[in-house]
N, C-alpha and C positions, 0 to 999 in steps of 0.2 A: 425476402430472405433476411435471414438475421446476421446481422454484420458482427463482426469482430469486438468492437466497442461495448453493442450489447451484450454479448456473452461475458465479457467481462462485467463487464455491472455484473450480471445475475452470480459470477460466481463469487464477485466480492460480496454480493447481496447474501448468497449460500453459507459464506464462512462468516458474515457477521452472527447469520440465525444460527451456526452451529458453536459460537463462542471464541472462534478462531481468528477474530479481529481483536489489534489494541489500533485506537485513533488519537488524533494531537502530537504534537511533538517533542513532549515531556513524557508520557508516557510510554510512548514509542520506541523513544531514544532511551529507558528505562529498561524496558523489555528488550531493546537491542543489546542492548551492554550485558542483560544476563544469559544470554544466547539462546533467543526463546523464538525468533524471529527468521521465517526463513526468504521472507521479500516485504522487503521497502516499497512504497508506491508514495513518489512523492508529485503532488499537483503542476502541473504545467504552469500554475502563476502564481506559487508561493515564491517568496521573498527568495533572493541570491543568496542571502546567509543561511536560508533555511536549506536550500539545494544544496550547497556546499557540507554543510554541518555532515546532514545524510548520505550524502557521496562521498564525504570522508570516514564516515563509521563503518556504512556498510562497506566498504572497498574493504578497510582496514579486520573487521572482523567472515569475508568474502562472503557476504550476502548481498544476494540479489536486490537490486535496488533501478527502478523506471521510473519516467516521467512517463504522467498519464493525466489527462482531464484535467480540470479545474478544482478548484478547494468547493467550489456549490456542490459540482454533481458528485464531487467524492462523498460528502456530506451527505447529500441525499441518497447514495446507493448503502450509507447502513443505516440512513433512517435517524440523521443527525444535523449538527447545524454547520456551517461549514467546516470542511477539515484541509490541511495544507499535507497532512501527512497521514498514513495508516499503514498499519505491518500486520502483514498475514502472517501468523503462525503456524499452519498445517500444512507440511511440503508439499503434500500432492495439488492439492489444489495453491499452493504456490507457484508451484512448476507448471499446473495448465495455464496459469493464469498469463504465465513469463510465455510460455508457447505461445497462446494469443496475441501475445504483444511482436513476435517476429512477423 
């Protein structure tokens, strides 16, 4: 059976392939500032100031924002080099993605 974890991979895999990822955390926090972003996904073992930064924007602009996986597998499920942080842009598949993660 396919666990929780992997369906996430596949849908953040899904929204990389449909254009609906920004990754890094200059970017991200770029696209969050112009309210383009509807969930944060920041790494389970990126830096405190990196968590804090993202916890602080997205609280403050009320975007969805989790900790999830590592900066490798985040990296690897769009097909990149590590990442600490990515922001899905398409709500629905934001919101399955946030439902997965309950």
């Amino acid at each position: 059976m396919i666990n929780n974890k992997q369906k996430i991979y596949s849908y953040i895999g899904l929204a990389m392939r449909a254009g609906q990822v920004v990754s890094g955390d200059d970017t991200t926090l770029k696209e969050l500032k112009k309210g383009k972003i509807s969930l944060v996904i920041v790494a389970d073992d990126a830096s405190e100031n990196t968590k804090k930064l993202f916890k602080d924007k997205s609280s403050y602009r009320k975007i969805n924002q989790i900790y999830f996986s590592t900066k490798v597998e985040l990296g690897l499920a769009i097909g990149k080099s590590p990442r600490a942080v990515i922001g899905i842009k398409d709500k629905s598949l934001a919101s399955k993605i946030t439902e997965l993660m309950q």
